[in-house]
C-alpha positions in Angstrom: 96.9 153.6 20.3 98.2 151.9 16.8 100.9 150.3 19.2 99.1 149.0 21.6 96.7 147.3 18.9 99.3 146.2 17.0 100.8 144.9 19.9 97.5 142.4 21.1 97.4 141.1 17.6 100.7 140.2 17.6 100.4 138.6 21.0 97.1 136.8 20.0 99.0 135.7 16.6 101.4 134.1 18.8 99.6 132.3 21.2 96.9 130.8 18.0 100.6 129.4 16.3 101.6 128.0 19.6 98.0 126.6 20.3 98.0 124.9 16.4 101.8 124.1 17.2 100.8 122.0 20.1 97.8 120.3 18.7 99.7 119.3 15.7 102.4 117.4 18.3 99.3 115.9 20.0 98.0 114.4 17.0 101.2 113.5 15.7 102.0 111.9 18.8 98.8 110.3 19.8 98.2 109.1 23.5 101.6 107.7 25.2 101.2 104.6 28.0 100.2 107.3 31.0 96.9 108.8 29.1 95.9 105.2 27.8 96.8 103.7 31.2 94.6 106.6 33.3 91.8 105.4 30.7 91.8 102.2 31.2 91.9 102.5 35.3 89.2 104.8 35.2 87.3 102.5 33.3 88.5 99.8 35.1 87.7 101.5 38.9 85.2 103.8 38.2 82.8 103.4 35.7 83.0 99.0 34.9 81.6 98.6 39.0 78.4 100.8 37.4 77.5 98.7 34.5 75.8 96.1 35.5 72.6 94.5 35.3 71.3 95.3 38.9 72.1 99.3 38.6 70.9 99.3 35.2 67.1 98.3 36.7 68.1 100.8 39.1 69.1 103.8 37.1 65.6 103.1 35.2 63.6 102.9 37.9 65.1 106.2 39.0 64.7 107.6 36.0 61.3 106.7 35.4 60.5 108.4 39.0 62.6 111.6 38.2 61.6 112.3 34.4 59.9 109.0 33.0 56.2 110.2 34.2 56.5 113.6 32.0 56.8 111.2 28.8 54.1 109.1 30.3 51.8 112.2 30.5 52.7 113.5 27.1 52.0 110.3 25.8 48.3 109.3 27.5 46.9 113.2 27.8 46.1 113.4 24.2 44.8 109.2 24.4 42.7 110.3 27.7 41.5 113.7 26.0 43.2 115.5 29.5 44.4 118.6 28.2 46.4 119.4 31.9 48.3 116.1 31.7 49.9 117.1 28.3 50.2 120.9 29.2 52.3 119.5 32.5 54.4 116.6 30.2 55.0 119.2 28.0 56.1 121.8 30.3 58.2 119.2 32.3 59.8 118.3 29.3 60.6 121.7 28.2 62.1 122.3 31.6 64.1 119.1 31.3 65.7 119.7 28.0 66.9 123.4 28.8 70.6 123.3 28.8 71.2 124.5 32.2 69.8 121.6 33.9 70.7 118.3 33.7 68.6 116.0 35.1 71.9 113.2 34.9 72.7 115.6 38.2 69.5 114.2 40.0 68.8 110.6 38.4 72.8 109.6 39.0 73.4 110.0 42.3 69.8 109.3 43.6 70.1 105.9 41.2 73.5 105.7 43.5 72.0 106.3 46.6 69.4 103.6 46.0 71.6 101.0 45.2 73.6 100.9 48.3 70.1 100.8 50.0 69.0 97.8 48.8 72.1 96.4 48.0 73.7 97.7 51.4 77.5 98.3 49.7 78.4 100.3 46.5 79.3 99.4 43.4 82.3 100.2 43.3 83.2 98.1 45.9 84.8 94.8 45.1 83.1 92.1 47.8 84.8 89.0 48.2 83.5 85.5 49.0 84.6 85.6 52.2 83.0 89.1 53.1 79.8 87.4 52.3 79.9 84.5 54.3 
C-alpha cells in the first residue's frame, strides 16, 4: 500500500513540474506569428462581420424580447404597486443569472437568425457592389 501511494505522488509531482515547466516556456516565449495570426483572422472573419451598427439594434432588440421584459417588471411592479409583476422579474432574473444557463445561447443565435431575415444575407458575408445591383 506505502508503494503504491508513494508511487501517485511521485507521478503527480512530476506531471505539476512538467505542467509549471511548460507554462514558464509559454510565458517566456509569448505568442509566435501562428497564435497572433489565428487571432487576428478570427477576428477578422468571424467576429468584425458582427459588430456593427445594424446587428447591434438587433442583438438589443432580441435581448430586450428574451430577458429585457424581466428588468422591465422588476423595475415598474414596485412603481405600479403589482406585487406579481416583481415576484415574476424577480424570479426570471433569478433563473437567468443561475450559472447553468446562459441566456447568450438564446439571444445570439435568435439575434443571428433575425438578421438574415431582414437583411436576407449574413453578416459574415462580404457582399460586393456588384451582387447588389
Amino acid at each position: 500500500m506505502i508503494v503504491s501511494e508513494m508511487w501517485l505522488y511521485l507521478s503527480i509531482k512530476r506531471r505539476v513540474s512538467t505542467i509549471k515547466q511548460k507554462i514558464k516556456e509559454w510565458l517566456r516565449i509569448g505568442l509566435n506569428y501562428k497564435h497572433k495570426r489565428a487571432w487576428i483572422d478570427l477576428w477578422q472573419n468571424k467576429i468584425k462581420p458582427f459588430m456593427t451598427l445594424k446587428m447591434m439594434l438587433v442583438f438589443g432588440t432580441v435581448w430586450l424580447v428574451s430577458t429585457g421584459w424581466s428588468w422591465v417588471f422588476i423595475v415598474l411592479g414596485p412603481i405600479l404597486d403589482i406585487g406579481w409583476m416583481s415576484k415574476v422579474g424577480l424570479g426570471a432574473q433569478v433563473f437567468f443569472w443561475n450559472p447553468f444557463f446562459s441566456e447568450k445561447l438564446i439571444t445570439i443565435p435568435f439575434s443571428i437568425w433575425l438578421y438574415t431575415k431582414i437583411l436576407g444575407h449574413s453578416p459574415n458575408i462580404e457582399v460586393s457592389i456588384d451582387e447588389r445591383s
